[in-house]
Backbone as JSON Lines, residues from 0, in Angstrom:
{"i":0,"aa":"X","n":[18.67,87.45,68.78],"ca":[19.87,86.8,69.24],"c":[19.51,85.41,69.77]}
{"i":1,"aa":"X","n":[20.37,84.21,69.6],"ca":[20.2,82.96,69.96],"c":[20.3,82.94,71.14]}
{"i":2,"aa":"X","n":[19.56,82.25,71.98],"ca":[19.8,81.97,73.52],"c":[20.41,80.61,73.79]}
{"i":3,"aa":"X","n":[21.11,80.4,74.38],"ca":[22.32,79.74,74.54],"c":[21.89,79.09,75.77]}
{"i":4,"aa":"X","n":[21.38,77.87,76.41],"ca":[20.97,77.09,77.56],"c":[21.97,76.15,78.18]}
{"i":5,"aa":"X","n":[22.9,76.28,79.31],"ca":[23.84,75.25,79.25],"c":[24.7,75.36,80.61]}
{"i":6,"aa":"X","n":[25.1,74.3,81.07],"ca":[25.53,74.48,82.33],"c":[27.34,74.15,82.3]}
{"i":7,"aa":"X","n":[28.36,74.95,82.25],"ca":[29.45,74.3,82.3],"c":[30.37,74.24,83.59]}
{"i":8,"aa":"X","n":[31.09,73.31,83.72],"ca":[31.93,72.79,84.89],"c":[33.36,73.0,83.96]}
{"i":9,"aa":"X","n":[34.09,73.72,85.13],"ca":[34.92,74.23,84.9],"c":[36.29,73.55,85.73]}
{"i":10,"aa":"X","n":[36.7,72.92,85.05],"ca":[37.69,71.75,85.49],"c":[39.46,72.75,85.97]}
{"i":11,"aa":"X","n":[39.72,72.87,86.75],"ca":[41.14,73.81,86.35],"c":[42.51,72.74,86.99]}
{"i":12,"aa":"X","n":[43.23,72.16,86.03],"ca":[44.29,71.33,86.47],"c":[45.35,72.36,86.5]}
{"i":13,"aa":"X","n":[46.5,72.7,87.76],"ca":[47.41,73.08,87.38],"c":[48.48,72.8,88.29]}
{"i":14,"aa":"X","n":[49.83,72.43,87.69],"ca":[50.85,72.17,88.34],"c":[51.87,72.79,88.6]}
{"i":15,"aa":"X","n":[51.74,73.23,89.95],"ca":[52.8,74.28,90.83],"c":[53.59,73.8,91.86]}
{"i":16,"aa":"X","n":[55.01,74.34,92.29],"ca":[55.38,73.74,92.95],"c":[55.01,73.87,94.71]}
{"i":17,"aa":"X","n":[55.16,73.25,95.89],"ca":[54.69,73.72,96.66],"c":[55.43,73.94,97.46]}
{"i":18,"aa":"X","n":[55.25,75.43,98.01],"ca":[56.29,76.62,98.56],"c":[55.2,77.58,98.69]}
{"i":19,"aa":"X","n":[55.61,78.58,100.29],"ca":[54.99,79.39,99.95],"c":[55.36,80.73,99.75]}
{"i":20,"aa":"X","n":[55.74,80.92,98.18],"ca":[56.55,81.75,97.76],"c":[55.67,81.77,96.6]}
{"i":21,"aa":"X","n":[55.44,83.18,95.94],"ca":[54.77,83.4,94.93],"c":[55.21,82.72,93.73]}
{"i":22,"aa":"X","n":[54.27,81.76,92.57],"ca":[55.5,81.32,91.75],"c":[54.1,80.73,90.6]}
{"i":23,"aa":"X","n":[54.99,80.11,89.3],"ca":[54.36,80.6,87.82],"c":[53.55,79.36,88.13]}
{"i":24,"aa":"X","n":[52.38,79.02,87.16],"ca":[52.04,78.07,87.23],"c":[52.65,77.16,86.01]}
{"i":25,"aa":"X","n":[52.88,76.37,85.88],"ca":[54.1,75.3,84.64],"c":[52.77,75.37,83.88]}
{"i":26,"aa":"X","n":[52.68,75.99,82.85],"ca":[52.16,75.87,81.69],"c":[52.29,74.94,80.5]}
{"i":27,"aa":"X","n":[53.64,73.83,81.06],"ca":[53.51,72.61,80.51],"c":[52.67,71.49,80.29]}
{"i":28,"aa":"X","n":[52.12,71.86,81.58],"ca":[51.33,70.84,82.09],"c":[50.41,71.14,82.59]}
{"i":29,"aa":"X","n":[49.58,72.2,82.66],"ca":[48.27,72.54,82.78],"c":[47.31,73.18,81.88]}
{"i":30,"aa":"X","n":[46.16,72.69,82.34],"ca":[44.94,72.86,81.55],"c":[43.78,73.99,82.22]}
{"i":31,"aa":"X","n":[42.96,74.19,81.37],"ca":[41.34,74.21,81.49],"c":[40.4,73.23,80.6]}
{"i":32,"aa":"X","n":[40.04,72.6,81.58],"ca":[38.8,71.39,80.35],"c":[37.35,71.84,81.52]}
{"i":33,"aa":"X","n":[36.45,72.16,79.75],"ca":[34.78,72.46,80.48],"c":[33.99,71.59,79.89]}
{"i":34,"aa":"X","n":[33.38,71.1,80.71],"ca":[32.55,69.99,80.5],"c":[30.87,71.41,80.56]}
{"i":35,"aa":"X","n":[30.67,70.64,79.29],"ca":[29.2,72.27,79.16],"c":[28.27,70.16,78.88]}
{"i":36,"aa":"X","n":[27.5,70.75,80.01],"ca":[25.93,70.11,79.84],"c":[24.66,70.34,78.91]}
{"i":37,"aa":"X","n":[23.61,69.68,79.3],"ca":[22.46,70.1,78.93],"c":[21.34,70.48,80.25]}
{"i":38,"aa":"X","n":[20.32,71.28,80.49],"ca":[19.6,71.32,80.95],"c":[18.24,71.84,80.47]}
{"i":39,"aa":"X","n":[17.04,71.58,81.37],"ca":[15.97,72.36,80.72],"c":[15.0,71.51,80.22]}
{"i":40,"aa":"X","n":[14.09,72.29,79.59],"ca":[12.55,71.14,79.27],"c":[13.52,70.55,77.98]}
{"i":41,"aa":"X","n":[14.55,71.22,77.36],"ca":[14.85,70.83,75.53],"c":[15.85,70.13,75.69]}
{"i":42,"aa":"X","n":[16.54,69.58,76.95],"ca":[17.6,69.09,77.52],"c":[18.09,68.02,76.65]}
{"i":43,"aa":"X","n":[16.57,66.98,76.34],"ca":[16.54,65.86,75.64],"c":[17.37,66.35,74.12]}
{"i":44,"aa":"X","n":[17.24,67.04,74.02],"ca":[17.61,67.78,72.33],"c":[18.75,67.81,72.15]}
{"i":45,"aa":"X","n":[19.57,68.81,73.41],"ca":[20.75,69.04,73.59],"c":[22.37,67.48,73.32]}
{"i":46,"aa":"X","n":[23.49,68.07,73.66],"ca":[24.51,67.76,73.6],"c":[25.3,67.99,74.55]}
{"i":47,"aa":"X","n":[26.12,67.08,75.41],"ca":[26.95,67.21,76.17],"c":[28.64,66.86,75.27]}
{"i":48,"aa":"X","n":[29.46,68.33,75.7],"ca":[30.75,68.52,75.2],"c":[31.46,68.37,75.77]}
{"i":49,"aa":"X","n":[32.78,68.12,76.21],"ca":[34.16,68.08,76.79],"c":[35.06,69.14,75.79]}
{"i":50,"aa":"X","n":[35.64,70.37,76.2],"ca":[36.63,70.99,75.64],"c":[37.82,71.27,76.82]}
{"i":51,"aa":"X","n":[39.01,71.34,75.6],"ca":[40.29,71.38,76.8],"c":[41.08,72.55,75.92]}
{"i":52,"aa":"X","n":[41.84,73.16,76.96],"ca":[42.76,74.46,76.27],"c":[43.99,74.26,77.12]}
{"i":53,"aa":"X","n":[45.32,74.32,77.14],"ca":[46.34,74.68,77.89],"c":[46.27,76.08,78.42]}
{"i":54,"aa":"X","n":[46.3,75.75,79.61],"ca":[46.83,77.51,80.14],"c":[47.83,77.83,79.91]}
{"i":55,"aa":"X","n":[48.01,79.52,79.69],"ca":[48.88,79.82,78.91],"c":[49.78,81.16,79.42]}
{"i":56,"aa":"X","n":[49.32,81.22,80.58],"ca":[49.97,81.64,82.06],"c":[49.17,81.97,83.07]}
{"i":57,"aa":"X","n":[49.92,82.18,84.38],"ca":[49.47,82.29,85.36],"c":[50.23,82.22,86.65]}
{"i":58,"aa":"X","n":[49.71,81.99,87.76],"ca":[50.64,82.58,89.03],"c":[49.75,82.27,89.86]}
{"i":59,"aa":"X","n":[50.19,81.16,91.42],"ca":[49.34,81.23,92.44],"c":[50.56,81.37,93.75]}
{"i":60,"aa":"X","n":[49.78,81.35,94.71],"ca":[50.6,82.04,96.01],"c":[50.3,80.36,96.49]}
{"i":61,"aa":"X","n":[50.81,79.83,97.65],"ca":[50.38,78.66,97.96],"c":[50.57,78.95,99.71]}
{"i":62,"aa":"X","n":[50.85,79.98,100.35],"ca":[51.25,79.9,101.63],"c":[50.15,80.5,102.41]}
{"i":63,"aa":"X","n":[50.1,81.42,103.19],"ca":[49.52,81.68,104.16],"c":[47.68,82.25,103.83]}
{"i":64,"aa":"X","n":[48.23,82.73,102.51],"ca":[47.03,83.53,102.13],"c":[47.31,83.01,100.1]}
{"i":65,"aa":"X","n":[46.54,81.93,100.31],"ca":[46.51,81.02,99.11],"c":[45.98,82.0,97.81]}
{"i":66,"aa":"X","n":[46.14,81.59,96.51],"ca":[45.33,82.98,95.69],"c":[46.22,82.23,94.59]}
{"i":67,"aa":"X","n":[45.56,82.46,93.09],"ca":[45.71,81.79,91.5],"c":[45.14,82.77,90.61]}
{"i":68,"aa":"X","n":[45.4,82.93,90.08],"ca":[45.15,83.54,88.41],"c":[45.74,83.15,87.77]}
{"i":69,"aa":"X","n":[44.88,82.87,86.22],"ca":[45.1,82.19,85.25],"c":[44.54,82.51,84.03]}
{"i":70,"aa":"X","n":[45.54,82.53,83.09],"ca":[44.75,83.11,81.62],"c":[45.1,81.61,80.45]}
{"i":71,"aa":"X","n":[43.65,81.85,79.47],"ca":[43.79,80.62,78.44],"c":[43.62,81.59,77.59]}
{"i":72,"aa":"X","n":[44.02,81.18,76.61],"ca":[43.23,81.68,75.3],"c":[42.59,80.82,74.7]}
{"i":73,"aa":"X","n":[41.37,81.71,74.32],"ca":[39.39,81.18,74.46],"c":[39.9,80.41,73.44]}
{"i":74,"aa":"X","n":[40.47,80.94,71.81],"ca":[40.97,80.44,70.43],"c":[41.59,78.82,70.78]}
{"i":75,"aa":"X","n":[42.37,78.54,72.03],"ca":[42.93,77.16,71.55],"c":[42.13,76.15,72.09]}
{"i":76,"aa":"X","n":[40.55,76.53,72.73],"ca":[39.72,75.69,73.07],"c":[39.64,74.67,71.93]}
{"i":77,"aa":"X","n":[40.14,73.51,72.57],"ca":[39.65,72.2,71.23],"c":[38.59,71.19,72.2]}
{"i":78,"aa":"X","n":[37.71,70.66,71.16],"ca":[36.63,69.69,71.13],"c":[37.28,68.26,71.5]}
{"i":79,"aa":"X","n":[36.9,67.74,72.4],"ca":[37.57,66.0,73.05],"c":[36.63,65.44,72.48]}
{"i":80,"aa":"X","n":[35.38,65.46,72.4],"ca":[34.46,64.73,72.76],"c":[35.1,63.09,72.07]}
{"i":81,"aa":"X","n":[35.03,61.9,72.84],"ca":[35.34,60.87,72.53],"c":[34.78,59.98,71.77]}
{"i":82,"aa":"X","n":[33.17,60.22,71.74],"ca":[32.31,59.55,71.1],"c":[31.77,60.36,69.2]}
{"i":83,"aa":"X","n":[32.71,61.44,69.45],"ca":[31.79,62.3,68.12],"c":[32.91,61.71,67.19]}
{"i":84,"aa":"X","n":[32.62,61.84,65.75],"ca":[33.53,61.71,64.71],"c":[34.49,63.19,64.38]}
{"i":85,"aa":"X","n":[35.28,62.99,63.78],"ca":[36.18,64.29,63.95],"c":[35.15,65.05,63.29]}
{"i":86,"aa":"X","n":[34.4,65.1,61.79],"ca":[33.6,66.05,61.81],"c":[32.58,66.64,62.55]}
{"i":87,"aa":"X","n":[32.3,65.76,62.92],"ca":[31.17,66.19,64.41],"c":[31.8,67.45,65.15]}
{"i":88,"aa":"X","n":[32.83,66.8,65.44],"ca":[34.01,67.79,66.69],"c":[33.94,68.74,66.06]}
{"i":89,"aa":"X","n":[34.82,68.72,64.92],"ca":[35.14,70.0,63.97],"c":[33.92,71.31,63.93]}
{"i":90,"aa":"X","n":[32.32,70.56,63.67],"ca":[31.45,71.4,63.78],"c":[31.25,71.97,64.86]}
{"i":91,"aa":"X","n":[31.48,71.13,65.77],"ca":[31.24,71.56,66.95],"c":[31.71,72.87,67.53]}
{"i":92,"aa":"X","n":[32.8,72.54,67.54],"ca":[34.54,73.68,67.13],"c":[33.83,74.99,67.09]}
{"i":93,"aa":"X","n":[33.39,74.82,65.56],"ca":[33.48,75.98,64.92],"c":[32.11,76.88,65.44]}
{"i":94,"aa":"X","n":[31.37,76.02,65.74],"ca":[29.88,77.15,66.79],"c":[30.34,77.49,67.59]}
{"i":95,"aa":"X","n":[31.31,77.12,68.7],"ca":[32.14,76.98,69.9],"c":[32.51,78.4,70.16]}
{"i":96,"aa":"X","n":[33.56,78.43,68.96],"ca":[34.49,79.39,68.78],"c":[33.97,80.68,68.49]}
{"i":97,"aa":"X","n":[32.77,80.3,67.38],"ca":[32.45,81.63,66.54],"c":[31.45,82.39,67.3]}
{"i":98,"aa":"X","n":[31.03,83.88,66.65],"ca":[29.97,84.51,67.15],"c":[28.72,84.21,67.84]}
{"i":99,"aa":"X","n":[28.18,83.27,67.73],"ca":[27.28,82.66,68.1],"c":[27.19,82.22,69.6]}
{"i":100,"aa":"X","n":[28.45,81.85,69.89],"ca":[28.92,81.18,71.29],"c":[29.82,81.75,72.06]}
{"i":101,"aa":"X","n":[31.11,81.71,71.9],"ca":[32.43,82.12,72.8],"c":[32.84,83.97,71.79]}
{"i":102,"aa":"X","n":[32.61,83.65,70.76],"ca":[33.2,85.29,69.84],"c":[34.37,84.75,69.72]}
{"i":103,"aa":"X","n":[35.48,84.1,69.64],"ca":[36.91,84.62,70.34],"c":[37.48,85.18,69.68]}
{"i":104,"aa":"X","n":[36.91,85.73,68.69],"ca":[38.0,86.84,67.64],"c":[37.64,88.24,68.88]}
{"i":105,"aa":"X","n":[36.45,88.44,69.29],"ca":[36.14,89.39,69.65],"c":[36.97,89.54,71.47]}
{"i":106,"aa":"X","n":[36.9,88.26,71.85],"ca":[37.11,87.71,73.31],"c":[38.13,86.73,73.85]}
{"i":107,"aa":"X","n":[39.56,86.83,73.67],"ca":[40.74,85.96,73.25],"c":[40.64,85.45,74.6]}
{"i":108,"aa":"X","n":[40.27,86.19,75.62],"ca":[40.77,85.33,77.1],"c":[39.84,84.81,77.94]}
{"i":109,"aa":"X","n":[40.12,83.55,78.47],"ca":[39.45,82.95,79.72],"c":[40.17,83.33,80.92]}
{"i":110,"aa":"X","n":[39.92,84.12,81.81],"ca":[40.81,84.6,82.9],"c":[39.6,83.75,84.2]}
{"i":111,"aa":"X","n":[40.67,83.23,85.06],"ca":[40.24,82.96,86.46],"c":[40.8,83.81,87.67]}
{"i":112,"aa":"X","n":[40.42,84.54,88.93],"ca":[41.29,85.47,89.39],"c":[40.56,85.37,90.76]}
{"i":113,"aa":"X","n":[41.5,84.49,91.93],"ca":[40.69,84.18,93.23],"c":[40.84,85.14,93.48]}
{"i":114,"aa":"X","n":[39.75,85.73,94.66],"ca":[39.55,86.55,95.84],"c":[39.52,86.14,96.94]}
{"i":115,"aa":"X","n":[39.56,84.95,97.09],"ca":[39.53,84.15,98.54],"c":[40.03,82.81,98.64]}
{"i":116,"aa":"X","n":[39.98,82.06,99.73],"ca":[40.44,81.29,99.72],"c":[40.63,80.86,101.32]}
{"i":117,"aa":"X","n":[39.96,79.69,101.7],"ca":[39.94,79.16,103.01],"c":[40.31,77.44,103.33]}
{"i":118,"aa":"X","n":[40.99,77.26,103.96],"ca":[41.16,75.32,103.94],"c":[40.35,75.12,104.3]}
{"i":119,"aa":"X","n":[39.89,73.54,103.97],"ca":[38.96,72.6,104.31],"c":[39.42,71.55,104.73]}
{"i":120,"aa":"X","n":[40.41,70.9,104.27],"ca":[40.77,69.92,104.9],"c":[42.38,70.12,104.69]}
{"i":121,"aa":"X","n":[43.5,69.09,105.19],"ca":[44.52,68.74,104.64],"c":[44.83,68.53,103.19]}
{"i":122,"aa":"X","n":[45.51,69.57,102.6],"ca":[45.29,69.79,100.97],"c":[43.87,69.69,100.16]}
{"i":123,"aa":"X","n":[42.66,70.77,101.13],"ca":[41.98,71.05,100.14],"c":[41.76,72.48,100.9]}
{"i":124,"aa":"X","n":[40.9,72.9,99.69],"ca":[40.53,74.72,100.33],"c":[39.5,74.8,99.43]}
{"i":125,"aa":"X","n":[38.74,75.84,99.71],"ca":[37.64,76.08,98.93],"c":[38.15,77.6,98.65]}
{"i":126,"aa":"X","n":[38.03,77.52,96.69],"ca":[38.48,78.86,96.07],"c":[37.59,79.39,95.49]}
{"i":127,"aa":"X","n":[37.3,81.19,96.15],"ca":[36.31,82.12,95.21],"c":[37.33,82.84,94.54]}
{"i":128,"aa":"X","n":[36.55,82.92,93.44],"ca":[36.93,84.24,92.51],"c":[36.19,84.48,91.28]}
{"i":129,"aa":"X","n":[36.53,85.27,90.54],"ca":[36.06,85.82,88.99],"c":[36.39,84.83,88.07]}
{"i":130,"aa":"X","n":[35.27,84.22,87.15],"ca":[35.84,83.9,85.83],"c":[35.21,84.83,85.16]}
{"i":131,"aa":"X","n":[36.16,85.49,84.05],"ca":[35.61,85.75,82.97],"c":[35.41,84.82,81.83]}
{"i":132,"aa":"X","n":[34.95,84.97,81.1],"ca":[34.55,84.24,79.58],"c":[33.32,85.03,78.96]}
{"i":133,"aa":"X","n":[33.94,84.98,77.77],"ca":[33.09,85.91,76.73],"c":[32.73,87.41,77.08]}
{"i":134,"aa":"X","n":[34.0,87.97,77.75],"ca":[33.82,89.11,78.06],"c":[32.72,89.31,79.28]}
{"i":135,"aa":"X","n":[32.25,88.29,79.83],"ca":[31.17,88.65,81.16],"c":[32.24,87.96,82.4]}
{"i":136,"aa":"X","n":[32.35,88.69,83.46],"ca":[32.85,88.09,84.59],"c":[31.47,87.24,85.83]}
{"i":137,"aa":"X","n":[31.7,86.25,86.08],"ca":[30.64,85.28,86.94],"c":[31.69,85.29,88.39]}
{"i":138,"aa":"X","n":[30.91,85.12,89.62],"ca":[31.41,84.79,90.83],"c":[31.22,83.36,90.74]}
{"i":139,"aa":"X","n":[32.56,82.53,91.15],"ca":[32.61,80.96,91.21],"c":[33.15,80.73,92.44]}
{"i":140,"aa":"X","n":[32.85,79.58,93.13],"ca":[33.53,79.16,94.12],"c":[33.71,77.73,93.69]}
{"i":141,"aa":"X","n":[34.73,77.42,93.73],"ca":[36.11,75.85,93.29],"c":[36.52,75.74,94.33]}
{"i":142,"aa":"X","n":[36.02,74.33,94.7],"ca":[36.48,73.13,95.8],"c":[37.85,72.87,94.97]}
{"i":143,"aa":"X","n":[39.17,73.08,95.57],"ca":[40.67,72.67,95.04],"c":[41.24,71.63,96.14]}
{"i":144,"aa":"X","n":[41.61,70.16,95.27],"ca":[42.49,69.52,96.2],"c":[43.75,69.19,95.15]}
{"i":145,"aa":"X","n":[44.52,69.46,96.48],"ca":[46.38,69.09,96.2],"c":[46.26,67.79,96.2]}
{"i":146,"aa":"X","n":[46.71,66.88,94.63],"ca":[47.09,65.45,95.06],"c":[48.46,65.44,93.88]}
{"i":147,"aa":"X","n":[49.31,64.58,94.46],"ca":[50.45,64.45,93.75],"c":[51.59,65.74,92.67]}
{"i":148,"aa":"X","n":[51.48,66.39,93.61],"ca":[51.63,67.86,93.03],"c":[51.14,68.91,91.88]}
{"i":149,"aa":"X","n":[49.77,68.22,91.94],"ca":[48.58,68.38,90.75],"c":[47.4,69.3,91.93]}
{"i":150,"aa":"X","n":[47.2,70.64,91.24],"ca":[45.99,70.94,92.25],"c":[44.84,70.61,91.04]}
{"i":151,"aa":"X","n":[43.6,70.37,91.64],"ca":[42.65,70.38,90.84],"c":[41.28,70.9,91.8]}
{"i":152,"aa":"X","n":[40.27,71.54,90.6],"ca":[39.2,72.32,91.25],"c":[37.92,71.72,90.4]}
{"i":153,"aa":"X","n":[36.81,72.11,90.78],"ca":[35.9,71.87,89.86],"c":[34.36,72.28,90.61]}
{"i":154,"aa":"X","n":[34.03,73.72,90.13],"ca":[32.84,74.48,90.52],"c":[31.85,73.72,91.35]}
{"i":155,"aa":"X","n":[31.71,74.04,92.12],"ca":[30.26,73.58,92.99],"c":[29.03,73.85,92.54]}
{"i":156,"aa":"X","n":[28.87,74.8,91.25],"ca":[27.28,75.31,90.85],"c":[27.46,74.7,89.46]}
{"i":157,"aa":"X","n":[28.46,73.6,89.45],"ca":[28.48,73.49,88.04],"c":[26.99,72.68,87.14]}
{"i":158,"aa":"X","n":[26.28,72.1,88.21],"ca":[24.76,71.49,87.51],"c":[23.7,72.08,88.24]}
{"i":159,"aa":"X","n":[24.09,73.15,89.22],"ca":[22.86,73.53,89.88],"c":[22.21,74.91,89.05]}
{"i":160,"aa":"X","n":[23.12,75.43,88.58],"ca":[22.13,76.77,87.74],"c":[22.78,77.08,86.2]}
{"i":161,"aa":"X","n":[21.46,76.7,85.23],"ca":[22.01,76.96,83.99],"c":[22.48,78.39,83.62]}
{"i":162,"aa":"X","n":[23.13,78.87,82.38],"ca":[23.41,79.85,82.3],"c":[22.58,80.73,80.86]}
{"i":163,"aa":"X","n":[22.5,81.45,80.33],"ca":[21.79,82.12,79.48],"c":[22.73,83.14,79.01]}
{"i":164,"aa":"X","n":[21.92,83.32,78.04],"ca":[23.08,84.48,77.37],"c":[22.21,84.86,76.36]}
């Protein structure tokens, strides 16, 4: 089996209204984009990607006892990268997607699902919970700040420990 070396940051944009009343997250307008690195002695070798998916539901609490879950489907992960040519992307895509990497015939969902949740400052909090992907669940903790009725998060271990598979 291929071993897979790579560190990704897990970007989560989503726009909810703020109340603290349980309520959907607008799937109009929110995302997951993962920025997957390189690390390691072969680092030099490697490729740094940008992929983005719309979330495709979800639900956070915003009041006393803050809390989000969120599902993508793994399948509408598309390739940004700005600098590749569309075939580049396209290849890219398709390792991405297929057995080799994500499965997603086998593994349709990216689920995020806090367990915690504490403020840090005036519209920020620091959020734990479960991601799954590729069928393995990881413990994450996401620094989230409220700006312009946009929350946004983005992992704290996202360059400190590669991942393997």
């Amino acid at each position: 089996m291929r071993r897979i070396l790579f560190v990704a940051a897990v970007s989560l944009v989503c726009v909810l209204g703020v109340s603290a009343q349980p309520h959907n997250v607008d799937t109009q307008k929110s995302t997951l984009t993962i920025h997957i690195g390189k690390t390691g002695v072969f680092s030099v070798l490697g490729h740094e990607h940008e992929v983005r998916a719309p979330i495709h539901s979800g639900a956070a609490e915003t009041g006393s006892h803050p809390a989000v879950e969120i599902h993508v489907d793994a399948r509408q992960l598309r390739v940004i990268d700005k600098d590749a040519s569309e075939k580049d992307r396209a290849e890219v895509q398709k390792t991405m997607l297929g057995p080799e990497v994500l499965d997603t015939e086998s593994h349709h969902e990216i689920v995020f699902k806090s367990t915690d949740a504490e403020s840090a400052s005036q519209g920020q909090w620091t959020l734990r919970g479960n991601l799954t992907l590729r069928g393995q669940t990881r413990r994450v903790t996401i620094p989230v700040t409220l700006k312009d009725g946009r929350y946004t998060g983005l992992p704290e271990e996202r360059a400190s420990e590669p991942r393997t598979r």
